[in-house]
C-alpha positions as CSV (number, residue, x, y, z in Angstrom):
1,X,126.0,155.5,66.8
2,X,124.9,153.5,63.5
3,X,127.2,153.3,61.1
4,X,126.6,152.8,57.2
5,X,129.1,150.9,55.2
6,X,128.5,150.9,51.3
7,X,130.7,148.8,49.3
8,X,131.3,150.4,45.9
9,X,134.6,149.5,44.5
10,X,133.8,146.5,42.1
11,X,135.2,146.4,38.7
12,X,131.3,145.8,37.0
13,X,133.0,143.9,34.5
14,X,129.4,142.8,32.9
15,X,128.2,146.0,32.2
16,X,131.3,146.8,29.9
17,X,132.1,149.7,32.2
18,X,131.9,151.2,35.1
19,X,128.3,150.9,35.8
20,X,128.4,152.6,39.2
21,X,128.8,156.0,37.5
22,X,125.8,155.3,35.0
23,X,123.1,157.6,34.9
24,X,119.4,156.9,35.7
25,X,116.9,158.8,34.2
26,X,117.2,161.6,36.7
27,X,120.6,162.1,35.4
28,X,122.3,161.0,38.8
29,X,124.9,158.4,38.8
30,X,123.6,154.9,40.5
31,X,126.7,154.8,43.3
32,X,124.8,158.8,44.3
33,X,121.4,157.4,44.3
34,X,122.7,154.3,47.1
35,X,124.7,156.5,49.1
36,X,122.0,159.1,49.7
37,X,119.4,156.2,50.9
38,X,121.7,154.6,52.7
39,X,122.7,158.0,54.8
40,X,119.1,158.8,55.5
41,X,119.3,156.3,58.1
42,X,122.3,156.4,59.6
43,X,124.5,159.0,62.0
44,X,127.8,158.4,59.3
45,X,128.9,157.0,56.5
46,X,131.7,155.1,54.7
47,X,131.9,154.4,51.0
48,X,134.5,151.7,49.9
49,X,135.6,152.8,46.3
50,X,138.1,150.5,44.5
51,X,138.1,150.3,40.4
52,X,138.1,153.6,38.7
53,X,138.4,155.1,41.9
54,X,138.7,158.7,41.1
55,X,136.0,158.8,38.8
56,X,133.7,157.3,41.9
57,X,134.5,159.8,44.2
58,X,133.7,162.3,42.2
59,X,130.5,161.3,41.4
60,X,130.0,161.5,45.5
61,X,131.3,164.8,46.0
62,X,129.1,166.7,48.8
63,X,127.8,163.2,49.9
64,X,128.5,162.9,53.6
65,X,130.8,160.2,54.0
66,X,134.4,159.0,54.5
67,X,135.8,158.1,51.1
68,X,137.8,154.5,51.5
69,X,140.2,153.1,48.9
70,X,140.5,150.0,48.6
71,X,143.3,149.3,46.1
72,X,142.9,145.1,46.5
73,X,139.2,145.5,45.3
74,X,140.2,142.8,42.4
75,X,140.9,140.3,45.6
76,X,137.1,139.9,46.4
77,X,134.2,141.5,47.8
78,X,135.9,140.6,51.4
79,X,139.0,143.1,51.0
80,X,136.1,146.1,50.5
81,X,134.1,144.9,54.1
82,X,137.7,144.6,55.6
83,X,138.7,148.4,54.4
84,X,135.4,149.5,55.4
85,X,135.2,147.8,58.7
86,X,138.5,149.3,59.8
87,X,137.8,152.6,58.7
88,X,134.6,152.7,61.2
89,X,134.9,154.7,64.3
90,X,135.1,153.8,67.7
91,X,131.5,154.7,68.5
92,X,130.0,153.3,65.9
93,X,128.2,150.3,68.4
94,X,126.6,148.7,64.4
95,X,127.3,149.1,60.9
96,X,124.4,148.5,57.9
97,X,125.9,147.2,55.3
98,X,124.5,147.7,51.5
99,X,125.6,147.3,48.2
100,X,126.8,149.9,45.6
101,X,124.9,148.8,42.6
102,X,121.0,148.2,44.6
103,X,120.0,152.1,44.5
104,X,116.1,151.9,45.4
105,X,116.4,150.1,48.3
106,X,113.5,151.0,50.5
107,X,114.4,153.6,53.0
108,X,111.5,152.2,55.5
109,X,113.7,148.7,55.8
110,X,116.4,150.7,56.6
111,X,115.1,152.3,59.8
112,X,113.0,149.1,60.5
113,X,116.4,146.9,60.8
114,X,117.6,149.5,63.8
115,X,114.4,149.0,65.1
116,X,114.7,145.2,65.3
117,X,118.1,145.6,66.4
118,X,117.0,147.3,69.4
119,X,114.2,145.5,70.3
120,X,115.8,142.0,69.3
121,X,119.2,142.3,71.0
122,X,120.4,140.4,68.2
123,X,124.1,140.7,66.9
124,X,122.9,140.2,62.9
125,X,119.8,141.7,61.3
126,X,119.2,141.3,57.9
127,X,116.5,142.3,55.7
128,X,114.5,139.4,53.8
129,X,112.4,139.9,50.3
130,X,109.5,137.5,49.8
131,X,111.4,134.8,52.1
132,X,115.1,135.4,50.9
133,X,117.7,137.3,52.7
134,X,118.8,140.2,51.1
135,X,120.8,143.5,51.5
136,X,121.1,145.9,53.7
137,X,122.6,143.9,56.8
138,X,123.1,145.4,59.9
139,X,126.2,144.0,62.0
140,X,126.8,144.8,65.9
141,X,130.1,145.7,66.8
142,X,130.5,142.3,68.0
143,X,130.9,140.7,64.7
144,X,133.4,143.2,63.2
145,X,135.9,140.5,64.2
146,X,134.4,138.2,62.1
147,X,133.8,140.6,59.5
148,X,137.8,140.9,59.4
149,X,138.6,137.6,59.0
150,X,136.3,137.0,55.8
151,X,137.9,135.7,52.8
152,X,136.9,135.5,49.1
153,X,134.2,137.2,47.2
154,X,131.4,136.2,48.9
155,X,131.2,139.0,51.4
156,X,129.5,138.5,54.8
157,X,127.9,135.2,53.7
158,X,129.2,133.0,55.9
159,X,129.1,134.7,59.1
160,X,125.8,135.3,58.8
161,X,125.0,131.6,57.9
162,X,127.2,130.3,60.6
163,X,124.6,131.0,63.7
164,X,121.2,131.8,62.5
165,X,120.4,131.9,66.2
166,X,121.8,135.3,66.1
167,X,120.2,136.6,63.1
168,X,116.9,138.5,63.3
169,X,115.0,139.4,59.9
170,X,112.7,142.3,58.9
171,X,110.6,140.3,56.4
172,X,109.5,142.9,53.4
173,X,106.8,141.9,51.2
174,X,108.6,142.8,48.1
175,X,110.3,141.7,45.9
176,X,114.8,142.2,46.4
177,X,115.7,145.5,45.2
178,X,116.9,145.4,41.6
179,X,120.6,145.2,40.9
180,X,122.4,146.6,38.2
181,X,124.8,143.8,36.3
182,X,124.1,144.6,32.3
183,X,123.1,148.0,30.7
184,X,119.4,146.1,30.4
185,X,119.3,145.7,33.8
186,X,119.9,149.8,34.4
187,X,117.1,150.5,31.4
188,X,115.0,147.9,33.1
189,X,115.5,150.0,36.1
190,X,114.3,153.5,34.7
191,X,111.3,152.3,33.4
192,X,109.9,150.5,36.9
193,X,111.2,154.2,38.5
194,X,109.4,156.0,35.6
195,X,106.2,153.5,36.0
196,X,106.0,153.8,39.6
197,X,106.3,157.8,39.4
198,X,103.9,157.9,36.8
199,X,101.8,155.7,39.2
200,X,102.3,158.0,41.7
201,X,101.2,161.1,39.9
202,X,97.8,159.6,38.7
C-alpha cells in the first residue's frame, strides 16, 4: 500500500490569510485542487491541517482522506510530518509526501516515483525539476523513524540530504510546480492554468 501524506496546516502568513482556502479560477479552493492530485495516485490519504483548521477541513469535505490535526503547526513544518507519519497505517510499506500550497503538480511524476521505487529498491525517491529536487517525495517505511525524529521547519531536508546513496530521482523537464506564498503568486497561477487551457483548446 502507498500512502499519500499532504501537509496543509501552515499559517500562510505572507499571503495575509489563509491562502489554502483561496479560490482558483475554477472556483475550487487550492488545499482541494492538491489533495485530489495527490490521491489519484495513491491507495490512501492523510491531510495534516493545523491553522484555521476547521475552515480547511471543510474545504475537503468528500475528499478521501484521514483528516489530521496538528495543533503544534506554529512549531515547524516537522510537527505536521510527525502527525502525519504516525497517523499512517500499518500497511502503508511508503508514503509520498507533497505540499499543501503546490496544486498542479503533475500527476504523471506521481505514478513515475512508485515506478522508480519499485524498480530502484531505493528507500528515498524524490522528484527533481530542471536539476533541483523538488516535491512530491516518496519515503519507504524504513525512514519513518527518521521522519519522527525531524526537528525545525525544514521538513524532510536533512534526511534526505544525509545519504544521497539512497535517494533515486525522477528527473522532470519542467520547471518546479508553482507555489502559492503572495496573492500574485495565486493570480500568477490562474493565468498559466487559463493560458495552458486555452492552449489546449486551440
Amino acid at each position: 500500500m502507498i500512502a499519500g501524506l499532504l501537509l496543509a496546516a501552515g499559517g500562510a502568513t505572507r499571503f495575509g490569510s489563509q491562502k489554502l482556502l483561496a479560490p482558483l479560477a475554477d472556483g475550487v479552493p487550492l488545499v482541494r485542487h492538491t489533495a485530489m492530485t495527490l490521491r489519484g495516485g495513491v491507495d490512501t490519504m492523510a491531510i495534516v491541517v493545523g491553522s484555521e483548521a476547521d475552515d480547511v477541513t471543510r474545504a475537503l469535505n468528500g475528499v478521501d482522506a484521514l483528516i489530521v490535526r496538528n495543533d503544534s503547526w506554529a512549531e515547524g513544518l516537522s510537527t505536521s510530518l510527525h502527525a502525519g507519519v504516525a497517523a499512517l497505517p500499518s500497511e502503508a510499506a511508503a508514503a509520498i509526501v507533497a505540499l499543501g500550497d503546490q496544486p498542479f503538480v503533475d500527476p504523471g511524476v506521481i505514478h513515475t516515483i512508485v515506478k522508480q521505487w519499485k524498480a530502484t529498491g531505493l528507500p528515498i525517491v524524490s522528484a527533481r525539476y530542471a536539476g533541483t529536487r523538488g516535491h512530491p517525495v516518496l519515503f519507504e517505511r524504513a525512514i519513518f523513524a527518521e521522519l519522527l525524529r525531524v526537528t525545525g521547519d525544514a521538513g524532510a531536508r536533512g534526511v534526505i540530504e544525509r545519504e544521497p546513496a539512497r535517494v533515486a530521482y525522477v528527473d522532470v523537464n519542467a520547471p518546479m510546480p508553482a507555489d502559492v506564498d503572495t496573492p500574485a503568486d495565486l493570480a500568477h497561477l490562474d493565468r498559466d492554468r487559463a493560458g495552458a487551457t486555452s492552449g489546449r483548446r486551440g
